[in-house]
TORKOL-4160 file (C-alpha; in steps of 0.2 Angstrom, whole numbers, padded with zeros to 4 digits, m for minus):
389
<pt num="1" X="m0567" Y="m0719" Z="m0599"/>
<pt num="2" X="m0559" Y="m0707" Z="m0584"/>
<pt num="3" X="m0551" Y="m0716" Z="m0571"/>
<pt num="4" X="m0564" Y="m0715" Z="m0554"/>
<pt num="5" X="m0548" Y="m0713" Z="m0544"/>
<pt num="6" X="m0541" Y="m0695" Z="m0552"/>
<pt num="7" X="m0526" Y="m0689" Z="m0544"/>
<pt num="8" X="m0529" Y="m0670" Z="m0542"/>
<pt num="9" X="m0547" Y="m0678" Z="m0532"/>
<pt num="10" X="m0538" Y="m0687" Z="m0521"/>
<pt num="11" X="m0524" Y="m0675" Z="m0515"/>
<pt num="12" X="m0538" Y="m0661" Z="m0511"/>
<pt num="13" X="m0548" Y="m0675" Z="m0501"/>
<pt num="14" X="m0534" Y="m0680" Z="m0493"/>
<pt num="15" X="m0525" Y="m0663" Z="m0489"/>
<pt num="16" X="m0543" Y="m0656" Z="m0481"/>
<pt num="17" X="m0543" Y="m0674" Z="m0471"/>
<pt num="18" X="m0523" Y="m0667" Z="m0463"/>
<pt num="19" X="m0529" Y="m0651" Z="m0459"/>
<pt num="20" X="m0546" Y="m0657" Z="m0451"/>
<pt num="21" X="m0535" Y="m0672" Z="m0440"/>
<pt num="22" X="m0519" Y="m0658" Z="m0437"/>
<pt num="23" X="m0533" Y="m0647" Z="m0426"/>
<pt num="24" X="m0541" Y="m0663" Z="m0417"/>
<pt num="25" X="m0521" Y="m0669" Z="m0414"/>
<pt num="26" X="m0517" Y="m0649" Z="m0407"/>
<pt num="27" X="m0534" Y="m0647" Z="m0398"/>
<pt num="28" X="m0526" Y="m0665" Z="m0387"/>
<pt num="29" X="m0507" Y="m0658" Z="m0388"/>
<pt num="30" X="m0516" Y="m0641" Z="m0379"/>
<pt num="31" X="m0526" Y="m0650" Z="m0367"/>
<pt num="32" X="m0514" Y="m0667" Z="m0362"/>
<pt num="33" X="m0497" Y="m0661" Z="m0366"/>
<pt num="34" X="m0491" Y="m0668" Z="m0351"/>
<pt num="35" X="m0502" Y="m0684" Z="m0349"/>
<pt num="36" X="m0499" Y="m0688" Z="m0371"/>
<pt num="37" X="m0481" Y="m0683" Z="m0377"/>
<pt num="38" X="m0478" Y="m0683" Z="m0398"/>
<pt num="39" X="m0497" Y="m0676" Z="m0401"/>
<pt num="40" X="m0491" Y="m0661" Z="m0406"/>
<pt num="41" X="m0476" Y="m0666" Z="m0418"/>
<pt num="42" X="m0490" Y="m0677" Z="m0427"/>
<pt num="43" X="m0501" Y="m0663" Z="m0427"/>
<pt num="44" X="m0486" Y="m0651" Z="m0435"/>
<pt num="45" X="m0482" Y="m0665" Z="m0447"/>
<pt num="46" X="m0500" Y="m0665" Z="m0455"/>
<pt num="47" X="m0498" Y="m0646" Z="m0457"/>
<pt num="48" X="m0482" Y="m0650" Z="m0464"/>
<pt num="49" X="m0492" Y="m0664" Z="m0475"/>
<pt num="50" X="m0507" Y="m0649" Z="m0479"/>
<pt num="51" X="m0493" Y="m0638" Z="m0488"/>
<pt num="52" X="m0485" Y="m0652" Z="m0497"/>
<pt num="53" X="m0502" Y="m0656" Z="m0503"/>
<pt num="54" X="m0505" Y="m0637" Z="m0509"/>
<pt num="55" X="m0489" Y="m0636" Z="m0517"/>
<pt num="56" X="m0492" Y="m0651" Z="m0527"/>
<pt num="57" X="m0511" Y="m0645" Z="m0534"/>
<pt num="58" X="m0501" Y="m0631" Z="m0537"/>
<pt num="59" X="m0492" Y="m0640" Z="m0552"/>
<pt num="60" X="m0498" Y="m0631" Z="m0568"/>
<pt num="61" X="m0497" Y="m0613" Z="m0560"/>
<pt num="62" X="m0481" Y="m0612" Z="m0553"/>
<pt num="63" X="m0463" Y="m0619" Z="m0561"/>
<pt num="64" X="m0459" Y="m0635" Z="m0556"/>
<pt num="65" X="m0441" Y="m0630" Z="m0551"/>
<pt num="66" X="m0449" Y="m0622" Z="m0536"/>
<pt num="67" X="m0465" Y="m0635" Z="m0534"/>
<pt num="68" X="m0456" Y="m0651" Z="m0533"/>
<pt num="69" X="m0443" Y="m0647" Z="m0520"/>
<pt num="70" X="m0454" Y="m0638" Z="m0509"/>
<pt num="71" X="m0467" Y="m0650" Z="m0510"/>
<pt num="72" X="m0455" Y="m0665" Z="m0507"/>
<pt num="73" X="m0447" Y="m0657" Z="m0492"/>
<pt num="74" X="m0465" Y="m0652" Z="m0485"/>
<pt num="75" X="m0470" Y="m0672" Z="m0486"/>
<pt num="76" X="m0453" Y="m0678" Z="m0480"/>
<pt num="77" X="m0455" Y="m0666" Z="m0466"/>
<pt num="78" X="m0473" Y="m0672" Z="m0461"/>
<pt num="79" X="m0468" Y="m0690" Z="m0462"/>
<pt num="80" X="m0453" Y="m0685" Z="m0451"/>
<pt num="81" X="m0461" Y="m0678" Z="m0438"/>
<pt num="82" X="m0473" Y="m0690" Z="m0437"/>
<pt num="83" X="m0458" Y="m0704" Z="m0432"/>
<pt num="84" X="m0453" Y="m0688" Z="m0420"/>
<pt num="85" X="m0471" Y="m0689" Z="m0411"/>
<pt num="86" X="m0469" Y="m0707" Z="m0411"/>
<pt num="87" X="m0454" Y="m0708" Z="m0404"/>
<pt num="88" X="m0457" Y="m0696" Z="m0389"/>
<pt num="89" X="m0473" Y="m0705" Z="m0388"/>
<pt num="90" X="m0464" Y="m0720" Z="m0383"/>
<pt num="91" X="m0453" Y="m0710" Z="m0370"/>
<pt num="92" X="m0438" Y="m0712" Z="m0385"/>
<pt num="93" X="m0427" Y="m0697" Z="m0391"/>
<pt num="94" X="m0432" Y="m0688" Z="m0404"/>
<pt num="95" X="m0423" Y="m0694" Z="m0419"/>
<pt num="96" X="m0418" Y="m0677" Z="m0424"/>
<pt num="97" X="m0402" Y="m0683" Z="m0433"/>
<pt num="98" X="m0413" Y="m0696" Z="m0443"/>
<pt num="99" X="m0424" Y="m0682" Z="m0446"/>
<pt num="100" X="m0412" Y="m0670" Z="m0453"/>
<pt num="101" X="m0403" Y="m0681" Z="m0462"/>
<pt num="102" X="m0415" Y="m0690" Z="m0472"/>
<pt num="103" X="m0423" Y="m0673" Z="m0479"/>
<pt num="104" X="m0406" Y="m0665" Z="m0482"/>
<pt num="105" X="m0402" Y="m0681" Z="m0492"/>
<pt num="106" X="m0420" Y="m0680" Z="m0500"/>
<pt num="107" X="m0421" Y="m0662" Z="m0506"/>
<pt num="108" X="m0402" Y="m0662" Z="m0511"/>
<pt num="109" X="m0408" Y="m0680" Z="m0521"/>
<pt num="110" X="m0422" Y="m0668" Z="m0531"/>
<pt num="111" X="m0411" Y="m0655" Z="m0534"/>
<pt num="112" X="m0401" Y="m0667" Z="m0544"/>
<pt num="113" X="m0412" Y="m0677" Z="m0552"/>
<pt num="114" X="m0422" Y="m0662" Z="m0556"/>
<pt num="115" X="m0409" Y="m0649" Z="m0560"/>
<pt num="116" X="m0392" Y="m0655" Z="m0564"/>
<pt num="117" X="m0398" Y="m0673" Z="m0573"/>
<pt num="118" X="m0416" Y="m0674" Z="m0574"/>
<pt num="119" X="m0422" Y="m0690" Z="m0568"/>
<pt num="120" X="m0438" Y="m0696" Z="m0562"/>
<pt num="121" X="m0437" Y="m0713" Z="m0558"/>
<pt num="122" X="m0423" Y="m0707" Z="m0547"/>
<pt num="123" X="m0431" Y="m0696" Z="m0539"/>
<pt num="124" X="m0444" Y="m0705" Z="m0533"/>
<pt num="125" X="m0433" Y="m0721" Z="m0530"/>
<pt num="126" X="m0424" Y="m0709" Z="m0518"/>
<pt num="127" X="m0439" Y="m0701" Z="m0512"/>
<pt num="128" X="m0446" Y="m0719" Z="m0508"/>
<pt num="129" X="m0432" Y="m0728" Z="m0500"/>
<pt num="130" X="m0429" Y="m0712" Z="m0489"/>
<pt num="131" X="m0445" Y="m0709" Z="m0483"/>
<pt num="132" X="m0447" Y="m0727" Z="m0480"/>
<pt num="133" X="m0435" Y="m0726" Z="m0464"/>
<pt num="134" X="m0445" Y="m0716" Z="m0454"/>
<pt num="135" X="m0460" Y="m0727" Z="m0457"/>
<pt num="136" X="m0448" Y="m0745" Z="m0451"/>
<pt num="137" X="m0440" Y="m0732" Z="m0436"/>
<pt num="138" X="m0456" Y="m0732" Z="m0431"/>
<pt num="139" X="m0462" Y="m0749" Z="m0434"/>
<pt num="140" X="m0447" Y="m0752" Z="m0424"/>
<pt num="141" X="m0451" Y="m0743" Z="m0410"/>
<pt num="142" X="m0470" Y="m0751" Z="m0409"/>
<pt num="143" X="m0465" Y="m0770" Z="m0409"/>
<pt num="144" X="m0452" Y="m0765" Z="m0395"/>
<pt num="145" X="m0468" Y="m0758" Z="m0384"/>
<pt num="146" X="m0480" Y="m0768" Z="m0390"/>
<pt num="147" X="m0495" Y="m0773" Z="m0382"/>
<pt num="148" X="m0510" Y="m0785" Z="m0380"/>
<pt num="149" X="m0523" Y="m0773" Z="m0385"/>
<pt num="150" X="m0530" Y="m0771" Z="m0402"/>
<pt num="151" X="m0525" Y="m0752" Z="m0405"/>
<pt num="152" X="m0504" Y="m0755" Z="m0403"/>
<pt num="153" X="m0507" Y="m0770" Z="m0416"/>
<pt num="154" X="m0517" Y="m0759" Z="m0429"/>
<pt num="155" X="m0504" Y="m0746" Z="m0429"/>
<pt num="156" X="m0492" Y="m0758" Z="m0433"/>
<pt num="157" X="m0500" Y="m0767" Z="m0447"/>
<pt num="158" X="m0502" Y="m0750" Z="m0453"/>
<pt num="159" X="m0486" Y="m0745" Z="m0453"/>
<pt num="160" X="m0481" Y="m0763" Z="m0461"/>
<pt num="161" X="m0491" Y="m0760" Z="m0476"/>
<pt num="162" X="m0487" Y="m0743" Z="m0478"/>
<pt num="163" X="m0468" Y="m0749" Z="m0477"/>
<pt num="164" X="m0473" Y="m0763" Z="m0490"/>
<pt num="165" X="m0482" Y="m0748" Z="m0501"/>
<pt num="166" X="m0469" Y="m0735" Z="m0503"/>
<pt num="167" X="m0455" Y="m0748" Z="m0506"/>
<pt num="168" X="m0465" Y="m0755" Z="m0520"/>
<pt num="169" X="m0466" Y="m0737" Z="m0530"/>
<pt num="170" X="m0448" Y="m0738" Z="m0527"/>
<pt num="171" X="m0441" Y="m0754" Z="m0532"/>
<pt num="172" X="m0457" Y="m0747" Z="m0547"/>
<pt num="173" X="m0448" Y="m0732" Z="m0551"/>
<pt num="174" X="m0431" Y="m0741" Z="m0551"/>
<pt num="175" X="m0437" Y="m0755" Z="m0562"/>
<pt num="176" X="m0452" Y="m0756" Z="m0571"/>
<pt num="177" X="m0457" Y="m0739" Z="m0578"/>
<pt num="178" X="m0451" Y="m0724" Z="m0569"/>
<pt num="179" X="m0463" Y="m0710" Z="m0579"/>
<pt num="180" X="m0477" Y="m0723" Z="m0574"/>
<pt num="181" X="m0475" Y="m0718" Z="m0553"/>
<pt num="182" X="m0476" Y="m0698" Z="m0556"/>
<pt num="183" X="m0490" Y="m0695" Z="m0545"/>
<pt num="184" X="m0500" Y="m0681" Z="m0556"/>
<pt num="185" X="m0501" Y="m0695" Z="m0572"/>
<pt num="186" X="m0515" Y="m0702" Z="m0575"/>
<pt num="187" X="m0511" Y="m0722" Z="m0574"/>
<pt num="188" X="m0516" Y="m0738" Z="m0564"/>
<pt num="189" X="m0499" Y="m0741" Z="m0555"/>
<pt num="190" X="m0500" Y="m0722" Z="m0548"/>
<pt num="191" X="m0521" Y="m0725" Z="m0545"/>
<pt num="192" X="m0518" Y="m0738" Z="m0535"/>
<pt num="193" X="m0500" Y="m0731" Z="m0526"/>
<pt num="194" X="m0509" Y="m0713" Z="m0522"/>
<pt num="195" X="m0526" Y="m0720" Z="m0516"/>
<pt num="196" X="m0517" Y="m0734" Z="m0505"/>
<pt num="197" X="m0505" Y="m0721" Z="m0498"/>
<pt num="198" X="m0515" Y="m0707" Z="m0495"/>
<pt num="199" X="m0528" Y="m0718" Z="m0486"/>
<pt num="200" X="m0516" Y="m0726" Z="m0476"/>
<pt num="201" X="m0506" Y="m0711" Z="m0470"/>
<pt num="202" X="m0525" Y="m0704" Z="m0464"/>
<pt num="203" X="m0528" Y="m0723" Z="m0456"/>
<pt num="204" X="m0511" Y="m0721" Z="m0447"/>
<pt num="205" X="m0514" Y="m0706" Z="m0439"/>
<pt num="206" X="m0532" Y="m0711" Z="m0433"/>
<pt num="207" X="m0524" Y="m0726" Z="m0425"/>
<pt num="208" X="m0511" Y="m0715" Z="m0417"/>
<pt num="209" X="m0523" Y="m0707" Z="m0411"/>
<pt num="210" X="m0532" Y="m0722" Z="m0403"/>
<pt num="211" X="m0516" Y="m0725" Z="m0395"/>
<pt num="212" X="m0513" Y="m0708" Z="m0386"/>
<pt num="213" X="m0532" Y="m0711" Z="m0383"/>
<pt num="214" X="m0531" Y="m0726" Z="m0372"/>
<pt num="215" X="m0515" Y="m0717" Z="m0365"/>
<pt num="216" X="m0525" Y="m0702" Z="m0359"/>
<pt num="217" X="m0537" Y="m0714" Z="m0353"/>
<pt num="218" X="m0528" Y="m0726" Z="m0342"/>
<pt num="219" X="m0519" Y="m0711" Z="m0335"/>
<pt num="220" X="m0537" Y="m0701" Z="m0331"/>
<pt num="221" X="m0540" Y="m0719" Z="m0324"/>
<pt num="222" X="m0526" Y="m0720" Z="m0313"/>
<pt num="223" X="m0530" Y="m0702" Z="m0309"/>
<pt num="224" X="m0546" Y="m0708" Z="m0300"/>
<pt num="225" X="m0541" Y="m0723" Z="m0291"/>
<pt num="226" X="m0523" Y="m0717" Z="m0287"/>
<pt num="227" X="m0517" Y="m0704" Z="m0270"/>
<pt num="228" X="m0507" Y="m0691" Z="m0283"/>
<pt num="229" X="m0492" Y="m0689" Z="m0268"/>
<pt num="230" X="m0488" Y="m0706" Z="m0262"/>
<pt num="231" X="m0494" Y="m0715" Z="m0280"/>
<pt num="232" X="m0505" Y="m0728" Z="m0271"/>
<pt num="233" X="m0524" Y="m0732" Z="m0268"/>
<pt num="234" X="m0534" Y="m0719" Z="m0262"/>
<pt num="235" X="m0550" Y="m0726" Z="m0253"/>
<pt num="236" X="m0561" Y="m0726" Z="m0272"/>
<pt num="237" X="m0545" Y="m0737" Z="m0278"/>
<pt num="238" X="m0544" Y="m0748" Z="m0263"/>
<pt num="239" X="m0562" Y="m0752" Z="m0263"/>
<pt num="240" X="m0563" Y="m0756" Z="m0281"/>
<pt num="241" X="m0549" Y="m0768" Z="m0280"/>
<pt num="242" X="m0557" Y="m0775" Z="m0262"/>
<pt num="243" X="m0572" Y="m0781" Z="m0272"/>
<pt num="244" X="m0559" Y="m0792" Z="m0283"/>
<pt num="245" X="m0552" Y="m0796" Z="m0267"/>
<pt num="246" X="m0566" Y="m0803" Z="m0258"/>
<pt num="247" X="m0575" Y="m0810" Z="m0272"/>
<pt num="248" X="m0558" Y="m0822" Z="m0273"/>
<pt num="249" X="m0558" Y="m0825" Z="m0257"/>
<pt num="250" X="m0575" Y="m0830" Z="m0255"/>
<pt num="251" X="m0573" Y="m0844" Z="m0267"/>
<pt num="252" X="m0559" Y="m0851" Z="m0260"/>
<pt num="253" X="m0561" Y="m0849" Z="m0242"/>
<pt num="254" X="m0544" Y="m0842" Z="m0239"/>
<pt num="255" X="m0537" Y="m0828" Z="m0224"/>
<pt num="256" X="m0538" Y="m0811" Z="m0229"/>
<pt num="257" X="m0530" Y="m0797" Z="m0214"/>
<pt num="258" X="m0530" Y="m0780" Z="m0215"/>
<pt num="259" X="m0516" Y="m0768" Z="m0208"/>
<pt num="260" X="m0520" Y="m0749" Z="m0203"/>
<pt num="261" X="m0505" Y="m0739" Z="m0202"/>
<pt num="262" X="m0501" Y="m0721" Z="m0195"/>
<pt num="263" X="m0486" Y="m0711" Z="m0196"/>
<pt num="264" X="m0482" Y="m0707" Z="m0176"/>
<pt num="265" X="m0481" Y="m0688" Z="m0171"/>
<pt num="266" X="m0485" Y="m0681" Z="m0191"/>
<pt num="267" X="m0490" Y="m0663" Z="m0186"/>
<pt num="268" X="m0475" Y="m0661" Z="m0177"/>
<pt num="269" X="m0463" Y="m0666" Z="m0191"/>
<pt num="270" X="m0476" Y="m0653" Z="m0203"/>
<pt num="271" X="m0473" Y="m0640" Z="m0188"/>
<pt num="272" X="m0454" Y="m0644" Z="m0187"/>
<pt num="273" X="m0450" Y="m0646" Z="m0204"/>
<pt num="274" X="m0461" Y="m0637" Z="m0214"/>
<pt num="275" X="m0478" Y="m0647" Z="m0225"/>
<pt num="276" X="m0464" Y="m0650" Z="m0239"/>
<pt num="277" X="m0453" Y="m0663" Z="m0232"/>
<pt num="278" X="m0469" Y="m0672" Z="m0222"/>
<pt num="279" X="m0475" Y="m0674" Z="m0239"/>
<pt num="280" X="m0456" Y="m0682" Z="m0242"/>
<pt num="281" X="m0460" Y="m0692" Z="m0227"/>
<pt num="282" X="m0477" Y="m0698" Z="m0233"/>
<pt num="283" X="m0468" Y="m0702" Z="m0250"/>
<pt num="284" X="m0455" Y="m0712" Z="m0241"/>
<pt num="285" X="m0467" Y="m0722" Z="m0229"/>
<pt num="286" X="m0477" Y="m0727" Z="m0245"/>
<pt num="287" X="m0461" Y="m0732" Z="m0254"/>
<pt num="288" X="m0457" Y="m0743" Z="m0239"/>
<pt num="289" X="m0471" Y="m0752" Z="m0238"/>
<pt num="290" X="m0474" Y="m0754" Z="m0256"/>
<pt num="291" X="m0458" Y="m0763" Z="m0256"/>
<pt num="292" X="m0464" Y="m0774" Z="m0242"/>
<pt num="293" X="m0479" Y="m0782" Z="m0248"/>
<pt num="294" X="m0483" Y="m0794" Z="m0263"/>
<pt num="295" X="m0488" Y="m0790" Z="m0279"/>
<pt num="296" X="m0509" Y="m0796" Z="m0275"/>
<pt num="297" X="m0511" Y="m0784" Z="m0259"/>
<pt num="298" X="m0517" Y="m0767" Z="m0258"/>
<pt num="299" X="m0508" Y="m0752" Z="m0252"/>
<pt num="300" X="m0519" Y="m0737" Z="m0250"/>
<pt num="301" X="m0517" Y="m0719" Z="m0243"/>
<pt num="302" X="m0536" Y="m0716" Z="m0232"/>
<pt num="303" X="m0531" Y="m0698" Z="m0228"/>
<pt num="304" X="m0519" Y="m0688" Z="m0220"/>
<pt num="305" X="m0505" Y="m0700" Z="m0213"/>
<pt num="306" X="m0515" Y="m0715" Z="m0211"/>
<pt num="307" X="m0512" Y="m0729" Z="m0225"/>
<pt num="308" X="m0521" Y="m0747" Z="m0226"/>
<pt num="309" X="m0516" Y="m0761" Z="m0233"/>
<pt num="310" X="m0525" Y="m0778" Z="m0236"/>
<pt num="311" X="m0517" Y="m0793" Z="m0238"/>
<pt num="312" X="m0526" Y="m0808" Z="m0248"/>
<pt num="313" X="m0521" Y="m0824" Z="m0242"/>
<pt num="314" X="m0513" Y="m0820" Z="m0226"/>
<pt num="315" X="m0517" Y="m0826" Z="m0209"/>
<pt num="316" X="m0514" Y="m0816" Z="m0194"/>
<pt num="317" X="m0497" Y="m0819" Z="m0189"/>
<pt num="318" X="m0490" Y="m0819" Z="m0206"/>
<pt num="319" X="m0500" Y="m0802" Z="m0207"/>
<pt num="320" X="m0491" Y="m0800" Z="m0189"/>
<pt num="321" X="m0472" Y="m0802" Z="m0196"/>
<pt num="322" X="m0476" Y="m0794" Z="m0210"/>
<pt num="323" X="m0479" Y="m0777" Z="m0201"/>
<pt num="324" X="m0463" Y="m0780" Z="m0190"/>
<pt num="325" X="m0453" Y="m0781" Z="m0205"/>
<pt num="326" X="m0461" Y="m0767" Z="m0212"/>
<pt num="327" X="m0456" Y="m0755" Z="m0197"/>
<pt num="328" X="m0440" Y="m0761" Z="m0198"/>
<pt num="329" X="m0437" Y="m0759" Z="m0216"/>
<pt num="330" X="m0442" Y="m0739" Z="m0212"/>
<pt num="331" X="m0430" Y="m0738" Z="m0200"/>
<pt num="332" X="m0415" Y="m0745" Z="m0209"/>
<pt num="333" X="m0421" Y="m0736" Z="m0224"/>
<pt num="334" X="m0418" Y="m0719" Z="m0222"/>
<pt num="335" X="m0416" Y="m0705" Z="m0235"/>
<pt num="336" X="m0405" Y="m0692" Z="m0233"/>
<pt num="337" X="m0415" Y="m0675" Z="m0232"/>
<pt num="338" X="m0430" Y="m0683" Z="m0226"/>
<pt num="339" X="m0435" Y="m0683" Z="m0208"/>
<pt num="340" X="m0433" Y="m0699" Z="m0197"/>
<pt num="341" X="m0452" Y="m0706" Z="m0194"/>
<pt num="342" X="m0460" Y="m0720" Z="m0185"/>
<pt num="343" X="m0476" Y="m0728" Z="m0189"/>
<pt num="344" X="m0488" Y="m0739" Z="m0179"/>
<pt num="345" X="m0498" Y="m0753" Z="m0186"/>
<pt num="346" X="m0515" Y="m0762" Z="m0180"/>
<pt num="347" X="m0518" Y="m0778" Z="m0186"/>
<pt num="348" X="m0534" Y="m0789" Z="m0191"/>
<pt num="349" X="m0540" Y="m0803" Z="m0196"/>
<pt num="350" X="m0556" Y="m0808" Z="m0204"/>
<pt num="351" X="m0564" Y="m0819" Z="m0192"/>
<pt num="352" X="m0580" Y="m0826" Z="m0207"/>
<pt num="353" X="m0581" Y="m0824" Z="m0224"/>
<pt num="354" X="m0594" Y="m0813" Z="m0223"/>
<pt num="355" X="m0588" Y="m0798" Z="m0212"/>
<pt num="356" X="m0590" Y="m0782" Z="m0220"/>
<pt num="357" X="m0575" Y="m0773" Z="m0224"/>
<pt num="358" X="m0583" Y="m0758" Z="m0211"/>
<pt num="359" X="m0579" Y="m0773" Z="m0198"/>
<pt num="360" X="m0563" Y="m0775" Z="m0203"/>
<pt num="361" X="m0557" Y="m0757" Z="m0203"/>
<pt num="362" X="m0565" Y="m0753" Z="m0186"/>
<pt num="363" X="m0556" Y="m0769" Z="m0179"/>
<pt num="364" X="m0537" Y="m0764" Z="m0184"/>
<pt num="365" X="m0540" Y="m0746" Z="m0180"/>
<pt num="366" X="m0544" Y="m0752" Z="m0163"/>
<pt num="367" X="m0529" Y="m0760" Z="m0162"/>
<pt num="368" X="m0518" Y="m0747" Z="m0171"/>
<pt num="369" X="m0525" Y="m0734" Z="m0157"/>
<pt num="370" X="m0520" Y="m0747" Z="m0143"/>
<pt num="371" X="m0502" Y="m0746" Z="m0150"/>
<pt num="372" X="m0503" Y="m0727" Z="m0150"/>
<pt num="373" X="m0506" Y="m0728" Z="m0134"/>
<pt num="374" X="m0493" Y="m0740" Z="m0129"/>
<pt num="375" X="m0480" Y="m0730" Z="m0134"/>
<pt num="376" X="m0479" Y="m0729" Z="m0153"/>
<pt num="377" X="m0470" Y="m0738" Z="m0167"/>
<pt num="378" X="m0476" Y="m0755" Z="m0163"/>
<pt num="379" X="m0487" Y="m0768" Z="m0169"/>
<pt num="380" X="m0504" Y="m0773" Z="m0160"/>
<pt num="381" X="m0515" Y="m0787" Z="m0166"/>
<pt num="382" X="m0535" Y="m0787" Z="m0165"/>
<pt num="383" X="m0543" Y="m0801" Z="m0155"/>
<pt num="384" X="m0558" Y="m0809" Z="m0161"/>
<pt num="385" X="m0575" Y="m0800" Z="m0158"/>
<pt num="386" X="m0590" Y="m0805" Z="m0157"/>
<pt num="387" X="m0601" Y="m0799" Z="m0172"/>
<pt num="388" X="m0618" Y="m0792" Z="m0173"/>
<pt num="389" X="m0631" Y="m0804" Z="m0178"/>
């Protein structure tokens, strides 16, 4: 009876499946190459993957002498650059020494065994124990960034197994029955070795996928919630995170306040200095404050020069000293290059549970005007209002 798992059916499937995942993974490289980095070495690695699968359906029309290397080296390469994308994925270096050195060592490994003293089992014993770094290299690299979420763990499982699977055709190759691992023959050992790692090497590019994915899409993400200049809230961001906010704060019945800064005289540094260092001053003042304030408030850029920050948990004087220290941090911090700046900050607290954020906002932009008008880089505090019934 034929086996339902036939080698030369497999290898087609699975060559097609490469080139169809190479152009999804260079379509992202092309779009996100900034946003997603190592995209476009996976997607040259299934290339690399298509031709070794070519030149091994090949087998039978050309000389083996000129199949076997090629074809090895192609794979190697594929699985190589793969550790190559991963690796820049991650923000690592590239690995190019791993790289090189493990298909130099591979192809001159075939060579031998294929020219010089003809050997199988050693040539796949070599082929598996080499290829079989890149694939820990890059388990390696996923446990050290490992995350909670689902996708970082199924990539990692994946490159386990697929770890487990090639060094078993090796230890196969070394031990058992070499001829029984050549991938064209027809036997259960290779069945079962060719479908497991030609399934898992399509699996593992699907979950690297997922990963740059939920990359891409916590940066989009960030994108809508986040000023591009300074790196904080915009206004979307701020009210998002204001409905966590108050929601907390409802339940507990605790202070929240609210600061509304303004840098002093902007349009005159912009006029003095030029639109490029005011943006350096903007980054600087949101730098500052960021540094100031706890990891639970919000920092938001509203336009322009004007930042707001709320601040969960805090009365009106600690909200108070907190500003202080705040002016003072930007006075003692100051970057070379960047242009000297003062800011003045209004203060508010909320005086019930349920006034409106509006309320709140109207409140310590009154008081920042009143310290614009006393003269600038100071702190004024709002005093309780009446609210509208």
């Amino acid at each position: 009876m034929k086996s339902a798992l036939d080698p030369f059916t497999i290898l087609f499937t699975t060559t097609l499946t490469c080139a169809v995942l190479a152009v999804a993974m260079y379509s992202m490289h092309v779009s996100f190459r900034r946003e997603v980095a190592g995209v476009g070495y996976w997607a040259c690695g299934l290339l690399c993957m298509v031709g070794a699968g070519g030149l091994f359906l090949s087998r039978g029309l050309l000389p083996d002498e000129l199949v076997l290397p090629a074809a090895n080296t192609c794979l190697v390469w594929g699985i190589g650059l793969s550790m190559v994308g991963t690796r820049r994925f991650f923000g690592a270096p590239p690995g190019w020494r791993i790289f090189h050195a493990v298909w130099v060592l591979e192809l001159a490994a075939i060579l031998w065994w294929l020219l010089a003293e003809p050997s199988f089992p050693r040539r796949a014993t070599a082929f598996s124990f080499l290829v079989a770094v890149f694939y820990l290299d890059q388990l390696r690299l996923v446990w050290r960034h490992r995350t909670p979420h689902f996708t970082s763990w199924f990539f990692g499982v994946l490159l386990a197994l697929q770890v487990v699977n090639v060094l078993t055709r090796g230890v196969a190759a070394m031990f058992i029955n070499g001829e029984a691992a050549d991938l064209m023959q027809r036997s259960p050992l290779v069945n079962v070795y060719l479908a497991l790692a030609n399934f898992m090497t399509l699996l593992m590019t699907v979950a690297f996928l997922m990963l740059a994915t939920r990359k891409l899409q916590k940066i989009l993400e960030q994108r809508s919630t986040h000023d591009p200049l300074t790196g904080v809230l915009n206004r979307r961001g701020f009210l998002q995170g204001f409905s966590g906010v108050r929601a907390r704060q409802q339940r507990h019945d605790s202070p929240l306040s609210l600061m509304a800064i303004d840098l002093d005289l902007f349009k005159a540094i912009n006029d003095q200095h030029g639109h490029a260092q005011g943006d350096k001053v903007l980054v600087h003042v949101a730098s500052v404050v960021m540094r100031s304030v706890r990891q639970c408030d919000l920092v938001a850029r509203f336009g322009g020069e004007e930042f707001v920050v709320l601040l969960p948990e805090t009365a009106l004087p600690q909200a108070q000293q907190l500003a202080q220290r705040i002016q003072a941090q930007l006075h003692e911090c100051q970057q070379p290059g960047v242009p000297s700046c003062t800011i003045s900050i209004g203060v508010a607290s909320q005086q019930t549970p349920a006034e409106s954020l509006d309320s709140l906002l109207s409140r310590a932009d009154a008081a920042l005007y009143r310290a614009k008008a006393n003269g600038r880089n100071r702190t004024e505090i709002s005093a309780h209002t009446p609210l509208a019934a």
